[in-house]
C-alpha positions in Angstrom: 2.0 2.8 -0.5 1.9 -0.9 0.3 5.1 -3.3 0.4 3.7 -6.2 2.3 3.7 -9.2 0.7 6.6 -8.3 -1.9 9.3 -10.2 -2.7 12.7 -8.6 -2.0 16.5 -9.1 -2.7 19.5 -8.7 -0.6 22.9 -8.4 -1.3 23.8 -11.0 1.6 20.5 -12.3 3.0 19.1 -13.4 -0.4 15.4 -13.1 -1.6 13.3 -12.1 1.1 9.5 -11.2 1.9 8.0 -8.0 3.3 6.3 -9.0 6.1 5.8 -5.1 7.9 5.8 -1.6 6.5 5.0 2.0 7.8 6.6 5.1 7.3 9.9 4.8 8.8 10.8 0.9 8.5 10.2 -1.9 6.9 10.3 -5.9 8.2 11.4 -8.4 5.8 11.9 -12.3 6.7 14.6 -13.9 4.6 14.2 -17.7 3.2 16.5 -18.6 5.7 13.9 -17.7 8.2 15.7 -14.4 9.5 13.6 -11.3 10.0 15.6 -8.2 9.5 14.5 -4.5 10.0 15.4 -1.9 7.5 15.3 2.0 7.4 12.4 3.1 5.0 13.0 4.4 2.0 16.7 4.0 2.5 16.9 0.4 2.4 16.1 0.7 -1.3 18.9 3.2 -2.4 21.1 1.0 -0.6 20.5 -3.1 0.2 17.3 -4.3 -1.0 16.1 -4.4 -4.5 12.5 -5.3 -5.4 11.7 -8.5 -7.0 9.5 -7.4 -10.0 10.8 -5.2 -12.2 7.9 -3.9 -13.4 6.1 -3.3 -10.0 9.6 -1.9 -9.1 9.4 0.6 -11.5 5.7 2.0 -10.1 6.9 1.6 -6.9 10.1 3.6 -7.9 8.1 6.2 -9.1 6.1 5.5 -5.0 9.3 6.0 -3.6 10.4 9.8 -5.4 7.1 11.0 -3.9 7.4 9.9 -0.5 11.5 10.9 -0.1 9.8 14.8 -1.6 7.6 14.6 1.5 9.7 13.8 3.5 12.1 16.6 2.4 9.2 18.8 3.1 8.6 17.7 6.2 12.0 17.9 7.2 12.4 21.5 5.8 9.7 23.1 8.0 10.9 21.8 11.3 11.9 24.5 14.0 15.6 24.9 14.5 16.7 25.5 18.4 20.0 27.8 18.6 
């Protein structure tokens, strides 16, 4: 899944760009020139909102896959009592 290079919009920073992405965070640099750090895929249920709505809809569907994963993932860890 690739972000970089997408445009991005926040609820108080504005429209942004995704300058970083990997499985845990993503790095977005406002037009104000303030780079700001969000949790990945979180950041998309809650503050940002993708720019192109129809790349936001594939990316949507990106996004369902990789939370499943991660629910996977998260499922077969040990638990220490």
């Amino acid at each position: 899944m690739e972000f970089v290079g997408e445009i991005v919009e926040h609820k108080t920073f504005g429209t942004g760009k995704i300058e970083e992405f990997n499985d845990t965070y993503i790095v977005v640099k406002f037009d104000d020139g303030a780079i700001k750090d969000f949790v990945f895929p979180d950041a998309f249920d809650s503050y940002l909102i993708l720019d192109n709505s129809i790349l936001s809809k594939h990316d949507e569907e990106k996004l369902i896959v990789y939370r499943k994963k991660q629910e996977e993932k998260y499922y077969f860890l040990p638990t220490f009592k």
